[in-house]
C-alpha atoms as one frame of an Amber mdcrd trajectory, in Angstrom:
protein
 133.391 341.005   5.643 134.051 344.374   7.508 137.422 344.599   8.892 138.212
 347.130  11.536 139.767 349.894  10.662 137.554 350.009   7.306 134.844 352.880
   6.709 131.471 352.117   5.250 129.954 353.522   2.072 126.396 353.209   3.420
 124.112 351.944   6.371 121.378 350.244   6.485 118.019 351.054   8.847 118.193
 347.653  10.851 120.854 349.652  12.749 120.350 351.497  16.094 121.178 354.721
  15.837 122.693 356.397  19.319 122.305 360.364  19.120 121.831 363.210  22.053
 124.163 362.706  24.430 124.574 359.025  24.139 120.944 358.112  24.291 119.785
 354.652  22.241 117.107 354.824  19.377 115.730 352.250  17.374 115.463 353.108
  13.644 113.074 351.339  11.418 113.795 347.617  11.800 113.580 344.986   9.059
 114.032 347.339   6.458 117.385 347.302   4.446 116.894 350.660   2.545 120.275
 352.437   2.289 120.646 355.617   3.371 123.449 358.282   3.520 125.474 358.684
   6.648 126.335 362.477   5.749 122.590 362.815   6.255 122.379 362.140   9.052
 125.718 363.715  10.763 124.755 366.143  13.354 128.586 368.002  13.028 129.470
 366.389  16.356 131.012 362.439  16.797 128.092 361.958  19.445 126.639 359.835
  17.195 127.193 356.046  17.026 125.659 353.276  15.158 125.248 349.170  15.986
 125.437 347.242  13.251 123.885 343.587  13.885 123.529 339.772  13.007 120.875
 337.642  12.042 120.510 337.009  16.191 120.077 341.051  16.398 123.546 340.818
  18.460 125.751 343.964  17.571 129.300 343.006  15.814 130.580 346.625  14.658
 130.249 350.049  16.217 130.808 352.776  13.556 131.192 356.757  14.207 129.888
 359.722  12.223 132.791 359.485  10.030 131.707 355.862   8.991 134.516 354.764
  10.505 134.849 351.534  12.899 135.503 352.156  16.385 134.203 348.759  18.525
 133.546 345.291  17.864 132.727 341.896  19.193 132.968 338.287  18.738 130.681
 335.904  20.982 130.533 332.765  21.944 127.134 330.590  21.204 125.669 331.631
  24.583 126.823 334.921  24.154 129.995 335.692  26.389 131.968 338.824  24.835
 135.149 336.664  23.991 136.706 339.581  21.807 136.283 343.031  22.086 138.366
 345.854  19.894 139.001 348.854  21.603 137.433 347.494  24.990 137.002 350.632
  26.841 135.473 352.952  23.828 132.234 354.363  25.908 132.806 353.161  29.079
 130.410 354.418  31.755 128.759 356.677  29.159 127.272 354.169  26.266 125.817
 351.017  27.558 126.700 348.158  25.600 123.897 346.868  23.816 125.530 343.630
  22.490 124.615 340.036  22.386 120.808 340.083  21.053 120.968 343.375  21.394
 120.007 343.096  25.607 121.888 345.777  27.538 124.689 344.169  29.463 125.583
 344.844  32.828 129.632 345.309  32.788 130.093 345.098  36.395 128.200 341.916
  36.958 128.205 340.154  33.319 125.004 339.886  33.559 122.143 340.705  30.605
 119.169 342.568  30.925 116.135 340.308  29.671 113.255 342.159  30.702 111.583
 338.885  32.744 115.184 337.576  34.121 118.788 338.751  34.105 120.725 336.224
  31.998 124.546 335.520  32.974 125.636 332.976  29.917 125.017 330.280  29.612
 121.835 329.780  32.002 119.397 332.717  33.395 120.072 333.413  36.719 116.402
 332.564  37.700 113.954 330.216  37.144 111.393 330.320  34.252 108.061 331.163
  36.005 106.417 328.248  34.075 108.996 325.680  34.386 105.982 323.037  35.578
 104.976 322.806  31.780 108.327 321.681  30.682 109.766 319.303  32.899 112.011
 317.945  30.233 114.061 321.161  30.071 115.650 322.981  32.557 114.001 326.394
  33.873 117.218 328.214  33.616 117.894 327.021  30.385 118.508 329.942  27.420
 116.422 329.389  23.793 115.893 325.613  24.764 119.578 325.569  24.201 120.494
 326.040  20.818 121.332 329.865  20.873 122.641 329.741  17.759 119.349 329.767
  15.552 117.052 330.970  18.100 116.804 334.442  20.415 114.973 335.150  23.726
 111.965 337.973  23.142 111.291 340.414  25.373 107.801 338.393  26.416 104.708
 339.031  24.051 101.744 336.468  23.845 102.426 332.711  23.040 105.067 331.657
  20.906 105.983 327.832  19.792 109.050 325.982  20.239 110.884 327.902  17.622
 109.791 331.427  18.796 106.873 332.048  16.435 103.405 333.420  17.695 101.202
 330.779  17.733  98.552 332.138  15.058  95.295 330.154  14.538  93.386 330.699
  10.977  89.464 330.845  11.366  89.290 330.298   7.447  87.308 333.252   7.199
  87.836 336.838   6.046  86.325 340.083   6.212  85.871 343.522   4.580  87.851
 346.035   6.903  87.626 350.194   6.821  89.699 352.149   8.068  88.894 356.114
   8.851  91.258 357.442   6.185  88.869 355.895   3.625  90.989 352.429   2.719
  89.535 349.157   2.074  90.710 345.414   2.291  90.136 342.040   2.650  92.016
 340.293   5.602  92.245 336.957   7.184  90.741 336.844  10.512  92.278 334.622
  12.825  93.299 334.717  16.720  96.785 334.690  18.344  96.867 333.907  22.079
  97.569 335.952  25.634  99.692 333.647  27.931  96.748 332.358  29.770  94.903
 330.676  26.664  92.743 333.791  26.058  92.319 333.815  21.960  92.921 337.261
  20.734  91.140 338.372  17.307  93.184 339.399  14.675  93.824 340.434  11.109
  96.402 338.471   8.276  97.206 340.821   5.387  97.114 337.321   3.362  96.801
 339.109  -0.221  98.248 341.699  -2.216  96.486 344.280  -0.059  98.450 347.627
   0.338 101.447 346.686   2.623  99.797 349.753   5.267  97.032 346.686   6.539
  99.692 344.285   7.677  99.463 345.420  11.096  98.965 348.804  13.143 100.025
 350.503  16.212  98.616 347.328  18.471 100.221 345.257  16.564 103.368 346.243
  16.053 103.443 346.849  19.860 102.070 343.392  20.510 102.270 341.139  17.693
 105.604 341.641  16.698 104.222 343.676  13.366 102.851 340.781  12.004  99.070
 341.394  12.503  96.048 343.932  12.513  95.230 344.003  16.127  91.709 345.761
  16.917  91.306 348.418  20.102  88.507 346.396  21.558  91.146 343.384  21.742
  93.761 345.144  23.995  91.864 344.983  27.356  91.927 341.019  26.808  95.394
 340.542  25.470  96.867 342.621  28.494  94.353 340.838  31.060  96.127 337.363
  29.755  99.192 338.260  28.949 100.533 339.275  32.341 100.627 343.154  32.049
 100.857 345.313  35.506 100.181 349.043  35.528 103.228 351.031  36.422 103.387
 355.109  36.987 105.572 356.898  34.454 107.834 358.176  37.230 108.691 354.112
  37.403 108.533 353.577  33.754 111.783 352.257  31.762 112.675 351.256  28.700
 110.439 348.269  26.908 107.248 349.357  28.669 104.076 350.132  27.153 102.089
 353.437  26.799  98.323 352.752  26.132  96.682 356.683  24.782  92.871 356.684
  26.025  90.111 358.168  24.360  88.140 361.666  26.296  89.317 360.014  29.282
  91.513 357.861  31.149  89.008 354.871  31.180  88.627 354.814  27.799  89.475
 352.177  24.868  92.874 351.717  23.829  93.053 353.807  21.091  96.729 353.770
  20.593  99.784 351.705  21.806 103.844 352.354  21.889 106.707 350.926  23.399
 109.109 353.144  25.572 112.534 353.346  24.064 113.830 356.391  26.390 112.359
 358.022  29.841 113.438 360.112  32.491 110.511 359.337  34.436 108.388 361.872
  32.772 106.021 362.284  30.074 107.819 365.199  29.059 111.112 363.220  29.134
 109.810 359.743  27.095 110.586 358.884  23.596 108.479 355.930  22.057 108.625
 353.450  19.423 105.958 352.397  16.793 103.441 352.878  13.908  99.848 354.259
  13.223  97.178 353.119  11.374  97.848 352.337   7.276 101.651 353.474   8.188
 104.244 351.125   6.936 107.445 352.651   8.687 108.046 352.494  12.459 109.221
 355.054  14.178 110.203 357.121  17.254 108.729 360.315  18.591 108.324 362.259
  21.913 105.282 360.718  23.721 103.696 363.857  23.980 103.806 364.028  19.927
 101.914 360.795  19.332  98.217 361.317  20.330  96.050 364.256  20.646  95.491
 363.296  24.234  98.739 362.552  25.480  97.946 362.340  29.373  94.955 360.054
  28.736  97.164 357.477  29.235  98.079 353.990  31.186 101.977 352.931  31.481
 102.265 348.999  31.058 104.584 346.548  32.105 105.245 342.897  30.594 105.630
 340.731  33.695 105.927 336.940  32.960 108.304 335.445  30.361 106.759 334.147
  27.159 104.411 331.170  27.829 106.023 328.242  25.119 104.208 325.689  23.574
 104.546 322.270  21.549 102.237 321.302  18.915 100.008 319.323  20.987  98.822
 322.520  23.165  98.695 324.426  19.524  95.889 322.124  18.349  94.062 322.198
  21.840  94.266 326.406  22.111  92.715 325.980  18.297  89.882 323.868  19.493
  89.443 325.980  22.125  88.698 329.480  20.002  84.502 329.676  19.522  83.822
 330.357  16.077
């Protein structure tokens, strides 16, 4: 246990690291690699770091100097009921606390993408409430916050937050450009409206780099090889609307274009920073055969960075029981 007060010996990446002037970046999730905090000191205490739990809500706030300087306790739907040293960044870092959604100190209220959230119930109705009349639509994580989290909204998920991911028992020789070979699983996960989407399983001892690529860690959570030529689809189903960048904010998508600005998705990344220009936008994500996420200037991510279309996720996740799992299955031609 970390008491406050204490100092660390070492982080871990499934922090968020806060640097120039106060702004949030997301540092290479999942992995638990330690690195050294000296490292990383810019000379200056501008820089923060969250430390969370297994629901991705932040309990400690450390300095520079590895040194403790906020923390929280929550209750189960995720009301701040202790906070040390309450007004440490106070109208300068927004606190990114309970599942790590930005919360609104002057109305209590979290930011959830799809709804604001004011614990215990969201403040609006789920937009498919109709296809589960046995819960209500302003219910959080079908009520058990405890084991489960609310995403930010990407394709189907089941009851317990997974994508729903249908096998076709089939795999397939895939090449990519920088000369690497596997074998992958094909199978299909699904847009909101039923549309199956093809992808790939890294189901093997295949080189870590093919378990998923820039579409799918922007889409898929990281967990599969998502094709360009499946994008158009996914977004079509999946309740995307086209936003300029001068409107963009953070969570958005950035889809890079080929020659020109109707051309195939060639890359995605999710906005993490913007000031409503390109010029001003950091994003989050991976390439092709790349293993680490990571976060760049948006101009610094394609080699036709204007060739682009600025995305926004709509709808809340569409949920399903096992029932509907078996009939979006049958419904994939094979």
């Amino acid at each position: 246990m970390l008491n406050v007060g204490n100092t660390l010996t070492n982080i871990f990446l499934t922090m968020r690291n806060i640097s120039n002037s106060f702004e949030f970046k997301l540092i290479v999730p999942y992995k638990a690699l330690p690195i050294n905090l000296s490292a990383l000191q810019q000379g200056t205490s501008s820089v923060y770091y969250y430390h969370p739990n297994h629901l991705s809500s932040s309990m400690y706030v450390t300095d520079a100097q590895q040194s403790v300087v906020q923390s929280f306790l929550y209750a189960p739907y995720g009301d701040i009921t202790t906070e040390y040293n309450i007004n440490f960044g106070n109208n300068v870092i927004p606190k990114y606390s309970f599942n790590a959604k930005e919360l609104d100190e002057e109305t209590g209220m979290y930011y959830y993408e799809a709804r604001y959230y004011a614990p215990p119930t969201f403040t609006s109705r789920d937009p498919l409430f109709e296809k589960y009349f046995w819960m209500s639509p302003y219910a959080y994580c079908a009520n058990n916050p405890v084991k489960y989290v609310d995403p930010s909204g990407r394709i189907i998920r089941d009851k317990n937050g997974n994508i729903v991911y249908s096998t076709s028992g089939k795999t397939t020789t895939c090449y990519h450009k920088y000369g690497e070979t596997v074998t992958l699983e094909i199978g299909y996960v699904f847009a909101n409206d039923g549309t199956p989407i093809q992808v790939f399983k890294n189901t093997t001892n295949a080189d870590a780099g093919w378990t998923t690529n820039c579409h799918g860690t922007t889409f898929t959570d990281g967990l599969y090889w998502l094709n360009n030529d499946q994008v158009p689809a996914l977004i079509k189903g999946d309740g995307y609307e086209v936003q300029t960048i001068e409107n963009a904010k953070k969570g958005d998508v950035i889809i890079y274009h080929g020659e020109n600005q109707s051309g195939e998705a060639e890359h995605s990344v999710t906005i993490t920073k913007t000031n409503g220009t390109l010029e001003g936008t950091e994003v989050y994500g991976q390439g092709g055969l790349e293993i680490y996420n990571h976060t760049d200037p948006a101009l610094n991510v394609w080699d036709n960075p204007t060739n682009n279309t600025v995305i926004r996720k709509t709808v809340p996740d569409r949920v399903v029981d096992e029932q509907e799992k078996m009939k979006l299955s049958e419904g994939i031609d094979q």
